[in-house]
C-alpha positions as CSV (number, residue, x, y, z in Angstrom):
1,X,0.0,0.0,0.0
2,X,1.0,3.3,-1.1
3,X,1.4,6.0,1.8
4,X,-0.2,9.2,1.4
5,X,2.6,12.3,1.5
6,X,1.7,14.7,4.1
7,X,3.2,17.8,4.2
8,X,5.2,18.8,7.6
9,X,5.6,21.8,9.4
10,X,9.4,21.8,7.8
11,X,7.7,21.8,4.0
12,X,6.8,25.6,3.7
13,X,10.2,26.7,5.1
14,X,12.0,24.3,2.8
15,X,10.1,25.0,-0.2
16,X,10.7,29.9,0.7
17,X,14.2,28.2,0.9
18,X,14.8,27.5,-2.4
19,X,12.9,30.3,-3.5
20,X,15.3,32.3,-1.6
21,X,18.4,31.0,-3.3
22,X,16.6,31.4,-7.0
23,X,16.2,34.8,-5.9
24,X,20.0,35.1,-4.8
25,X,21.9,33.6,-7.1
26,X,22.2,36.3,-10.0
27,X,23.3,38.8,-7.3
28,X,26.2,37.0,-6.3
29,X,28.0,37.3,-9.3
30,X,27.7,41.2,-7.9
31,X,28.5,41.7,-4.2
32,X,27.7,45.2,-4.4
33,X,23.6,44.5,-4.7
34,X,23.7,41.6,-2.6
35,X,22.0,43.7,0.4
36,X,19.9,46.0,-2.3
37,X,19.6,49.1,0.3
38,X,17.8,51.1,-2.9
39,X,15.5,47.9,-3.6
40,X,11.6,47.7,-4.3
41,X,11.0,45.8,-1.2
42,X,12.9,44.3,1.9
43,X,14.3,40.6,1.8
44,X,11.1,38.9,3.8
45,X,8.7,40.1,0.8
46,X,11.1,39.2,-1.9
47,X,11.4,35.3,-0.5
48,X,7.8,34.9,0.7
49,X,6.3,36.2,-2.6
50,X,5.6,33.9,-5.8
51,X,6.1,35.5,-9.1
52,X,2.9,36.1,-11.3
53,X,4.7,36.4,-14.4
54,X,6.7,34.8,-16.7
55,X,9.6,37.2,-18.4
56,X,11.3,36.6,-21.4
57,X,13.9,38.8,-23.6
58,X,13.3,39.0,-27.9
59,X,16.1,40.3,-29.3
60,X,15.9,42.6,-32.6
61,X,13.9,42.3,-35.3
62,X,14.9,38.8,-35.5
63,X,13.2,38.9,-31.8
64,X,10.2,41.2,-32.7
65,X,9.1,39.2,-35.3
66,X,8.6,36.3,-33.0
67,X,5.7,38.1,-31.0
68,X,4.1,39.7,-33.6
69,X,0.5,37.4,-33.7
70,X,0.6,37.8,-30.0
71,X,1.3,41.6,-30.1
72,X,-1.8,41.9,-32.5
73,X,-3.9,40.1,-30.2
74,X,-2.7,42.0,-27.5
75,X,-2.7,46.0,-28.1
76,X,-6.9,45.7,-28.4
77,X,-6.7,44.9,-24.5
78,X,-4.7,47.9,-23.8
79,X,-6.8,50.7,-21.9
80,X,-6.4,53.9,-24.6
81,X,-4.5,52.6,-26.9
82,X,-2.1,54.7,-29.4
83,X,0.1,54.1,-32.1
84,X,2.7,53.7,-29.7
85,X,1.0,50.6,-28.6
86,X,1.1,48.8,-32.1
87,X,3.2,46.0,-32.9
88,X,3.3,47.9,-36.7
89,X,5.0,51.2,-35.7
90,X,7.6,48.6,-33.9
91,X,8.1,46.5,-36.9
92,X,8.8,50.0,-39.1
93,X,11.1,51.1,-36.7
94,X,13.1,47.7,-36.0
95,X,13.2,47.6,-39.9
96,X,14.8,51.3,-40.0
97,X,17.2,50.8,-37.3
98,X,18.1,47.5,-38.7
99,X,18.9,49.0,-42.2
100,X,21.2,51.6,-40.5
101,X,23.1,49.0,-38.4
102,X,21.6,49.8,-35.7
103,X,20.5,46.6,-33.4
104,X,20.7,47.9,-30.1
105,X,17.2,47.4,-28.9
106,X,15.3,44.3,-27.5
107,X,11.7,43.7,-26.3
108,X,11.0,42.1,-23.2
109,X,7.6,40.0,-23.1
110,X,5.4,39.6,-20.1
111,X,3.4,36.5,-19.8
112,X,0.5,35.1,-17.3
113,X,0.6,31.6,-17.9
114,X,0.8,31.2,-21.4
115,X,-1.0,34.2,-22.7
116,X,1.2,37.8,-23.6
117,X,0.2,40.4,-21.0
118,X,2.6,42.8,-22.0
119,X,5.6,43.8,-23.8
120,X,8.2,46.7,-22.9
121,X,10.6,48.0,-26.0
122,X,14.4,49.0,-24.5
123,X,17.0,50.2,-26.2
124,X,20.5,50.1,-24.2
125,X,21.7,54.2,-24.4
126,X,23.9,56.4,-21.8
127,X,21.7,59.4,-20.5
128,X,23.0,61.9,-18.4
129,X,20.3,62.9,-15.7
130,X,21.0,65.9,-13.8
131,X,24.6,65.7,-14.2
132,X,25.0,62.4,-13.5
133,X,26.3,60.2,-16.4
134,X,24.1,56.8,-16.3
135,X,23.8,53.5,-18.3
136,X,19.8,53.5,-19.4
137,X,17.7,50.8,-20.5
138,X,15.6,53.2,-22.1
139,X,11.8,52.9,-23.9
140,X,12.0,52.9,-27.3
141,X,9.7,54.7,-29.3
142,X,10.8,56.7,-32.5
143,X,13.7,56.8,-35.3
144,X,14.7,60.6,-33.4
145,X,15.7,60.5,-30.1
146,X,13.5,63.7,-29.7
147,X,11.0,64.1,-26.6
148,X,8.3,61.5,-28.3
149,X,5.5,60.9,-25.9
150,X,5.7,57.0,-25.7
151,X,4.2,53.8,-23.6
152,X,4.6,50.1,-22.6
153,X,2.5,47.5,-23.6
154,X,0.1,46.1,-20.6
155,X,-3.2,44.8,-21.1
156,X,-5.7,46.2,-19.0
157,X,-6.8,43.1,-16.7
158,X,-2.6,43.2,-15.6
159,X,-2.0,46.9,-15.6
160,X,-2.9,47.6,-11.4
161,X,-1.0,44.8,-10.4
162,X,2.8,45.1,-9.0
163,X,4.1,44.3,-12.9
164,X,7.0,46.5,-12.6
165,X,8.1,45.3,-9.4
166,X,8.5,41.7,-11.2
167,X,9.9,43.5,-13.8
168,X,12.5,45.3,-12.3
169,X,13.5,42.3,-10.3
170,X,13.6,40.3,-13.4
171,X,15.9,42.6,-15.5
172,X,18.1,43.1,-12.0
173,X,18.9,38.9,-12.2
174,X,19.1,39.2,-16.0
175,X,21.7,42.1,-17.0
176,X,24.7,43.6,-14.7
177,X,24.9,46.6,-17.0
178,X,22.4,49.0,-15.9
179,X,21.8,51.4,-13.2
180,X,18.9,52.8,-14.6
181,X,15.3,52.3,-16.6
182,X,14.3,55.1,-18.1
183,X,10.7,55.6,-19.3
184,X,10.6,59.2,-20.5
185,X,7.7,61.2,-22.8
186,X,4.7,59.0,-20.3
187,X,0.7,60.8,-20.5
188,X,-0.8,60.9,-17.5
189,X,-3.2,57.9,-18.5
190,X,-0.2,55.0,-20.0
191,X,0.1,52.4,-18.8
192,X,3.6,52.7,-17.4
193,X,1.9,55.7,-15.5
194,X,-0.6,53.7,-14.1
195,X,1.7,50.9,-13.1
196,X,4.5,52.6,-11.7
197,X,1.7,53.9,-9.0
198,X,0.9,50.3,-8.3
199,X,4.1,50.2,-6.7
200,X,4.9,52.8,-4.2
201,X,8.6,51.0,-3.1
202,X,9.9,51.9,-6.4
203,X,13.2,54.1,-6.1
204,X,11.8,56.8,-8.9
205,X,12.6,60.2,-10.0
206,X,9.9,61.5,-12.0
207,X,10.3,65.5,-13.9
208,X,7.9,66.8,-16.8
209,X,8.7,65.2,-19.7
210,X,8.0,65.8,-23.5
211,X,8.8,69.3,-25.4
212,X,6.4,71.2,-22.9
213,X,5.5,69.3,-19.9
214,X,1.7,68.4,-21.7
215,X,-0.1,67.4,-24.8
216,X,-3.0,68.9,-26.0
217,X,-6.4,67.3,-28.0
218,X,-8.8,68.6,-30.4
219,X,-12.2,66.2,-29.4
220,X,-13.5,65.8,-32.8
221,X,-16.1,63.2,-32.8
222,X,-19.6,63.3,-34.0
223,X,-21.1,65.2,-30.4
224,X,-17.8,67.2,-29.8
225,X,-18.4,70.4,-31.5
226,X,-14.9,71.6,-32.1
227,X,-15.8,74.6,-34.6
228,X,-18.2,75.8,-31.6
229,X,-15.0,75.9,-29.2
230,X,-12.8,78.4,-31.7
231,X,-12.5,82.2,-30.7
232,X,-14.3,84.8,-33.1
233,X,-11.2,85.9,-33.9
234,X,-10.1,82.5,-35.7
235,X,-12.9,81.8,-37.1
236,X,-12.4,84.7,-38.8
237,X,-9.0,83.4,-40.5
238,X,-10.3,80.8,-41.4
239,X,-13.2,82.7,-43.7
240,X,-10.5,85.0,-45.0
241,X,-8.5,82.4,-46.0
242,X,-11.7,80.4,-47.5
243,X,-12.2,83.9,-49.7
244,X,-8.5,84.5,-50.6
245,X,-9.1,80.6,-52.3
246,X,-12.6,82.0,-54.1
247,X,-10.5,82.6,-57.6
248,X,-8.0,79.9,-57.2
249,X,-8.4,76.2,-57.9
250,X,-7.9,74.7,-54.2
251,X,-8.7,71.3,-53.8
252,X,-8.1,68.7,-50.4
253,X,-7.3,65.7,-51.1
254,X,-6.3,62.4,-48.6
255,X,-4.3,58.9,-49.6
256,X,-4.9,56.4,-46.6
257,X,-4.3,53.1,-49.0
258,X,-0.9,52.2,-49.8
259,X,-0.5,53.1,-53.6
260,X,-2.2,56.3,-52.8
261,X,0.3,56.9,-49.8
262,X,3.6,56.2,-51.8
263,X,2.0,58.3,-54.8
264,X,1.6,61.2,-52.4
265,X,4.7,60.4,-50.1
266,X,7.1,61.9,-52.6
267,X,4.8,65.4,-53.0
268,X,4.4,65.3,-49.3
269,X,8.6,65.4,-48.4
270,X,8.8,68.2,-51.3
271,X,6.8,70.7,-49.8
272,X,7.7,69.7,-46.4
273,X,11.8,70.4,-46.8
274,X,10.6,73.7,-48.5
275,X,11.5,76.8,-46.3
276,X,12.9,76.9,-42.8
277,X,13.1,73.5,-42.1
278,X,15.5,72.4,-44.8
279,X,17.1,75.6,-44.0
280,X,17.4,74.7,-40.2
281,X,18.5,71.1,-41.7
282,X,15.7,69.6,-39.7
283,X,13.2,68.5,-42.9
284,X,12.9,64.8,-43.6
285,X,14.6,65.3,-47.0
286,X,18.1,66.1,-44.5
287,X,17.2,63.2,-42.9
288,X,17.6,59.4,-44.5
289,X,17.0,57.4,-41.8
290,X,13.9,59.6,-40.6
291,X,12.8,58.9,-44.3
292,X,13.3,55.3,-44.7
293,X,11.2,55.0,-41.0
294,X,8.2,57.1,-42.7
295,X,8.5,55.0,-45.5
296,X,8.2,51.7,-43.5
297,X,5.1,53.1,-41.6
298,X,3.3,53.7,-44.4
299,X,4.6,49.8,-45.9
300,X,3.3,48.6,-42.6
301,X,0.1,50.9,-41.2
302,X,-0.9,51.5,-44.9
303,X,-2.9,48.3,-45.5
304,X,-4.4,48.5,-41.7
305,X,-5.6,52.2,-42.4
306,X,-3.5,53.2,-40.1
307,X,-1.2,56.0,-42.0
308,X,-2.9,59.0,-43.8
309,X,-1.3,62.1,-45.8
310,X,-3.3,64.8,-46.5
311,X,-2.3,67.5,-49.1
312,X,-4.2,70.7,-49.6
313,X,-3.1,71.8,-53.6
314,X,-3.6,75.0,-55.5
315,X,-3.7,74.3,-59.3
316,X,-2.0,71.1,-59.0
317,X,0.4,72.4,-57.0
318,X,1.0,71.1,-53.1
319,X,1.4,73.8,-51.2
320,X,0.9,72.0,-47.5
321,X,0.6,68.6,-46.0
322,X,-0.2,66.1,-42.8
323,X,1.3,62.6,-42.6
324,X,-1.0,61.3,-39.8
325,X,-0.7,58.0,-38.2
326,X,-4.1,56.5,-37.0
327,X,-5.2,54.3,-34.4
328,X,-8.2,53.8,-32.0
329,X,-9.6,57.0,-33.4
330,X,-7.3,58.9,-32.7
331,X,-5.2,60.8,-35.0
332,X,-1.6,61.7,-34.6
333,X,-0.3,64.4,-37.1
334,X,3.3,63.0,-37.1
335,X,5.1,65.6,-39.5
336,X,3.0,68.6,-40.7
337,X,4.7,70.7,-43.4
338,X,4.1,74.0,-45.5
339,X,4.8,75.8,-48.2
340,X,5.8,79.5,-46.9
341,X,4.7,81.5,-50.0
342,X,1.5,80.5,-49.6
343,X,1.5,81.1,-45.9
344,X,-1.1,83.7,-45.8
345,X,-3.8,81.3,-46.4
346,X,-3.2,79.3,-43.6
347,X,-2.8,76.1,-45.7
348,X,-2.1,73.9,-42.5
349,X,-4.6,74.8,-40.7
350,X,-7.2,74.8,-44.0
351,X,-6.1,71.3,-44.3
352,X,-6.8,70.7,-40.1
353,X,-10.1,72.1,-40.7
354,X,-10.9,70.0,-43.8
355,X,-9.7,67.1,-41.9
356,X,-11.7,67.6,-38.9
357,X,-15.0,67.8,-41.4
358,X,-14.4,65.0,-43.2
359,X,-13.4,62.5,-41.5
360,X,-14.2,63.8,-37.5
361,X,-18.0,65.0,-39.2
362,X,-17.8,61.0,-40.7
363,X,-17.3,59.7,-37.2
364,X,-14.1,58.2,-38.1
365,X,-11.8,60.0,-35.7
366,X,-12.4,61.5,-32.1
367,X,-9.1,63.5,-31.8
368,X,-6.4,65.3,-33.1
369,X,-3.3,65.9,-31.4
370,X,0.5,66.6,-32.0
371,X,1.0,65.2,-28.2
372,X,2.6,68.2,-27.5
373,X,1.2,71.8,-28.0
374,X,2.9,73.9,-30.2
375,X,1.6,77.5,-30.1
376,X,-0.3,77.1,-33.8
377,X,-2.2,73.9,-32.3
378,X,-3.6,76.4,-29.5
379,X,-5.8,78.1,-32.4
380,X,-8.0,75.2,-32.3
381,X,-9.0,75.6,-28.7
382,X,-7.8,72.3,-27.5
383,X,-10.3,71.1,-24.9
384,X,-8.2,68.0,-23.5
385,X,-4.8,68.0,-21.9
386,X,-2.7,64.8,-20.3
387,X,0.3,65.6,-18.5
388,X,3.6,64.4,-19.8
389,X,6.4,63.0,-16.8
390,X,9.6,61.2,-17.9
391,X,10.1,58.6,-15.0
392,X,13.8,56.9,-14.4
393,X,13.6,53.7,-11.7
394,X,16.8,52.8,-10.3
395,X,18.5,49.5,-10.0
396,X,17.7,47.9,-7.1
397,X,21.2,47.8,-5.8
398,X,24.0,49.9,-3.7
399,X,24.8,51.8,-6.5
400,X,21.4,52.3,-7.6
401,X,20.9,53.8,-4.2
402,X,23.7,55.9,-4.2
403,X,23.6,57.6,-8.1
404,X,19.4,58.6,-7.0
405,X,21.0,60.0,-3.4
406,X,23.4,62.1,-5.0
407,X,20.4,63.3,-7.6
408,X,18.4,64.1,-5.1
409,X,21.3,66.4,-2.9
410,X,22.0,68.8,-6.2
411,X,18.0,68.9,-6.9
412,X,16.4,69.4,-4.0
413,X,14.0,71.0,-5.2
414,X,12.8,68.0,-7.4
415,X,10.3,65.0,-6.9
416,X,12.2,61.7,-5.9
417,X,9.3,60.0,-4.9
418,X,7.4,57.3,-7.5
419,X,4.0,58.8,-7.9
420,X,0.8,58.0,-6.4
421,X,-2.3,57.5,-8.2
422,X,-5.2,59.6,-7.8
């Protein structure tokens, strides 16, 4: 006869024994975080406590291309969900940064079980933070390392849980060479936003983040009544402009298909490198590898709808024009250009208004937004703003500890705290 196996008093310590040691094994290959003074949580937690995920590390394209059915499946669970939550803008910029050599990057996916939960983009880069030299695993998020609003993955059910906790624990066992993660250009509603205030014990610095702090929306949807919103004055340019076009031959027109987009690509980057910004060198045209990147997006987001250039033309001739990238509703003017001699019709903002008509007055988009807010944007009496915050969460080690102390002495006047939800 068999005996039964009954569990003894002894069991339960054994069993936190040997999660213990899986836990400290990695940090003995470096004494200095062995005791983790600047950790997420004190020793007791760390043994007692069962992981709920299951982390694993894709490496380049090679990598991204692995996840891509589960990506897909994914970024429809994700609460408010931008372009920047898209396996597609991903695959257009591993593509670009592959062309230029550039490999650099990896993708880190989050399982429950076996089903993709989440997935945080990294690219390995030295920051320097307040004077302090660092070496980042930073979010990745566009071709130019410009202040580009930006997210990570998390699917909603897994989003108020203590992901980054797990996460930062996991990346602490996995790599020696950071000292930071740095998750900059964050709205107040992401994802990373939301989870980083899951988890109060995170070490954190968080400062405004993108060009100006915010980002600004035009609500555009069938009930939103954006024209209503615009000062007398502005509504006013916009007539005089309509009447200045009365004895021209101004038409509007939009590609969102691919062989309309690559048609209209080339007409686009003409009249968008005319005038200051091929003077000022920063036009796409001065640009390759900003180029090729557009030019993937609209390969990849083409045949999902999800690129659109709009070009506003006066006897055949372009004169301004919006590459937009669409998801969820929302639409993202990526790179807005002009032609100057025509600048006292307004063309941009001619083409905003025709856009906002058409395709808001269709119920096919419920915002515009540049996520930031230039001053021209304000025209349109933007009547939604998210905060921006660039947040940097430090390794869970002695040093980790000591780089956020010395931070924290030459700026005392800034927050060092991980925020709290509301």
């Amino acid at each position: 006869m068999r005996k039964l196996f009954i569990a003894q008093p002894w069991f339960g310590s054994f069993m936190r024994l040997g999660n213990f040691f899986q836990w400290i094994c990695p940090r003995l290959k470096n004494p200095e975080d062995r005791d983790s003074p600047g950790g997420i949580s004190n020793l007791t937690t760390m043994v007692n406590r069962t992981p709920q995920f299951r982390f694993e590390k894709f490496n380049g394209i090679s990598g991204l291309l692995k996840l891509v059915p589960a990506w897909r499946e994914l970024t429809p669970k994700v609460e408010a969900a931008r372009h920047f939550h898209s396996v597609d803008w991903f695959i257009a910029l591993a593509q670009t940064l592959d062309q230029y050599g550039d490999s650099n990057y990896l993708f880190v996916a989050i399982f429950d079980s076996s089903e993709l939960v989440g997935v945080i983009p990294l690219r390995r880069a030295d920051i320097g933070l307040h004077g302090v030299q660092l070496k980042a695993l930073q979010l990745l998020s566009n071709i130019r390392e410009t202040p580009a609003t930006r997210d990570i993955i998390l699917a909603k059910s897994v989003v108020r849980t203590e992901i980054l906790a797990e996460f930062i624990r996991y990346l602490d066992g996995l790599d020696d060479s950071w000292d930071v993660v740095a998750l900059p250009g964050l709205l107040e509603d992401s994802c990373a936003m939301t989870a980083v205030q899951m988890v109060p014990k995170l070490h954190a610095i968080s400062t405004p983040g993108g060009a100006c702090g915010y980002a600004t929306f035009i609500s555009c949807g069938l009930n939103d009544a954006p024209f209503n919103r615009l000062s007398k004055g502005f509504r006013q340019n916009l007539r005089t402009a309509h009447n200045k076009l009365v004895t021209k031959e101004a038409t509007f027109v939009c590609a969102c298909k691919p062989d309309g987009l690559m048609e209209f690509y080339p007409k686009f980057v003409s009249v968008e490198s005319s005038g200051w910004k091929r003077n000022e060198s920063s036009s796409i045209i001065n640009h390759p590898q900003f180029d090729s990147f557009l030019r993937q997006l609209i390969s990849q987001l083409g045949p999902l709808s999800g690129c659109e250039i709009h070009l506003m033309q006066l006897s055949g001739r372009t004169v301004a024009g919006l590459l937009c990238v669409v998801l969820n509703n929302i639409c993202f003017l990526h790179v807005v250009g002009y032609d100057e001699t025509y600048s006292q019709l307004s063309p941009v903002h001619l083409l905003i208004e025709n856009l906002i008509m058409t395709r808001g007055g269709s119920g096919q988009l419920n915002s515009v937004t540049t996520y930031h807010a230039p001053e021209w944007f304000s025209s349109w009496k933007p009547d939604r703003t998210l905060n921006v915050s660039n947040i940097h969460l430090f390794r869970p080690s002695k040093r980790g500890a000591k780089l956020r102390g010395q931070m924290a002495k030459s700026c005392p006047n800034q927050s060092f705290d991980t925020p709290r939800s509301k």
